[in-house]
C-alpha positions as CSV (number, residue, x, y, z in Angstrom):
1,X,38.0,-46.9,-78.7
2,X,38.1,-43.6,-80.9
3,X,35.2,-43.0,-83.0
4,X,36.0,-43.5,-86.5
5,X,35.9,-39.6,-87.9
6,X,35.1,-40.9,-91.9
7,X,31.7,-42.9,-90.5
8,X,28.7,-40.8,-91.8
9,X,25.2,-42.0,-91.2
10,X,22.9,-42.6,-93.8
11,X,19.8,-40.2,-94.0
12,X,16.5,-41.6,-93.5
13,X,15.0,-41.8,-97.0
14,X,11.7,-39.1,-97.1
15,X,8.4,-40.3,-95.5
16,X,6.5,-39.6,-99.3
17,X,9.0,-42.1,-100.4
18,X,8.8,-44.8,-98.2
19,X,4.8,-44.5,-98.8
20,X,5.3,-44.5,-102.3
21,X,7.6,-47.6,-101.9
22,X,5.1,-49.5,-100.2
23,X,1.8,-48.5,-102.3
24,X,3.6,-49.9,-105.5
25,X,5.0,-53.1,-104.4
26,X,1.6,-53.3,-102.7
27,X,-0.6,-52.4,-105.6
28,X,-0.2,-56.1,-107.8
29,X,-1.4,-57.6,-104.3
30,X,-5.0,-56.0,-104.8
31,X,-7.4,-56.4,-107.0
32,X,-10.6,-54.2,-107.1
33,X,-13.9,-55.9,-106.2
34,X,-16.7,-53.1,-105.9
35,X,-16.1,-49.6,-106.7
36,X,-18.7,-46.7,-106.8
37,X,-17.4,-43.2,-106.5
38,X,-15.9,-42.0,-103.5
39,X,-15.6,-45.6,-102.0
40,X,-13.6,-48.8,-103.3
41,X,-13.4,-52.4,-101.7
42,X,-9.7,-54.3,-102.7
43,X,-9.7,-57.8,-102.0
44,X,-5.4,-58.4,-101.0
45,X,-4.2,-62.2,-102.3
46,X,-3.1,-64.3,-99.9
47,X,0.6,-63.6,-100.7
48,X,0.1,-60.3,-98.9
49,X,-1.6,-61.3,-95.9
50,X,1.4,-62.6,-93.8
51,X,3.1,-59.0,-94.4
52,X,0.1,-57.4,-93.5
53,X,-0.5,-60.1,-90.4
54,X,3.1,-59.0,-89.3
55,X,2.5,-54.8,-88.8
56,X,2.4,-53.9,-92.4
57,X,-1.3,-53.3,-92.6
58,X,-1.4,-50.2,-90.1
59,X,2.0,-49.0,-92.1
60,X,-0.1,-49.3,-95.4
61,X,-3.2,-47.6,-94.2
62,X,-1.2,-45.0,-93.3
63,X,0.6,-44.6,-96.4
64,X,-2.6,-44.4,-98.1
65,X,-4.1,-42.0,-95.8
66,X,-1.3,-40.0,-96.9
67,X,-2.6,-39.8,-100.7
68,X,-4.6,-36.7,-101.5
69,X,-8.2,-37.5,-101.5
70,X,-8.0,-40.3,-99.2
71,X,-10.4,-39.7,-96.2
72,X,-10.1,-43.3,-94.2
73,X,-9.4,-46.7,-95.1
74,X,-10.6,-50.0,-93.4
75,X,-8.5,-53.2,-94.0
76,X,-10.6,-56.7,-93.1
77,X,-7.5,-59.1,-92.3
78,X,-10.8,-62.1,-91.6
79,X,-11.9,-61.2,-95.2
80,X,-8.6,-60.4,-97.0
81,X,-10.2,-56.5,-97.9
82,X,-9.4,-53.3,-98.0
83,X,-12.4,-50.4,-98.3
84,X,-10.8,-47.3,-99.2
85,X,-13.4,-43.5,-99.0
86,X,-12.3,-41.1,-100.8
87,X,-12.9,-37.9,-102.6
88,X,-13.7,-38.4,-106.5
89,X,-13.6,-35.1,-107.2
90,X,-9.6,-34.9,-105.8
91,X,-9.2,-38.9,-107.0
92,X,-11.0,-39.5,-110.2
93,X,-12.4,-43.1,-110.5
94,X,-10.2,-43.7,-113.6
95,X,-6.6,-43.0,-111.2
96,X,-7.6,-46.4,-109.8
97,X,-7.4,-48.5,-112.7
98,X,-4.4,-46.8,-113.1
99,X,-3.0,-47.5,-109.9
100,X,-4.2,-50.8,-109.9
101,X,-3.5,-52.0,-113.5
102,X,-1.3,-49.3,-115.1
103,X,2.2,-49.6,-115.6
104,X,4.7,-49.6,-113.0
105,X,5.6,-45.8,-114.3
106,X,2.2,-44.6,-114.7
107,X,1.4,-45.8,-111.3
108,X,4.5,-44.4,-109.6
109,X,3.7,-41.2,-111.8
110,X,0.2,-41.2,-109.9
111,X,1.2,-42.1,-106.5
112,X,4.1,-39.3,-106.8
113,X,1.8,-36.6,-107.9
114,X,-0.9,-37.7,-105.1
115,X,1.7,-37.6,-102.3
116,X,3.6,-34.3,-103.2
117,X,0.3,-32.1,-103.1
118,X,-1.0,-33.8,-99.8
């Protein structure tokens, strides 16, 4: 059978956007429990823990590990949590609030910025 000379693959879209994907339709999944600079527990809803359960959670640890300022992240499947350390000066306390509760721009805005100078 001849290969079909007009068939052109589609490029992979960039890794920063694929993490940036996943962070915001992760983000109204989380809701911050404890926070004290440099370190913040997220408790996940339910909703999220089947995609998590199925290999999403090493794919978001990753992606978030991939934000500057992150230094490691810990997700508890048993207790539905995520602890995130970090580096306040790099990741003021007040981007979380906006991560977590901004707007959907503001947010992107954030995670955008935070993955391009990583």
């Amino acid at each position: 059978m001849p290969l079909d000379q007009s068939f052109t693959p589609i490029a992979a879209p960039p890794r920063g956007a694929i993490d940036a994907e996943l962070i915001l339709a992760a983000r109204r999944h989380f809701r911050m429990v404890h926070h004290v600079d440099g370190r913040i527990r997220l408790r996940f809803e339910l909703s999220a823990l089947a995609a998590l359960l199925h290999g999403r959670a090493a794919t978001l640890e990753t992606a978030l590990r991939r934000l500057r300022g992150i230094r490691s992240t810990e997700i508890n499947l048993a207790a539905c949590s995520l602890i995130v350390h970090y580096d306040p000066t790099t990741l003021p306390p007040a981007d979380w609030e906006l991560l977590l509760e901004g707007s959907p721009a503001s947010a992107a805005a954030l995670v955008a910025r935070l993955l391009a100078s990583s």
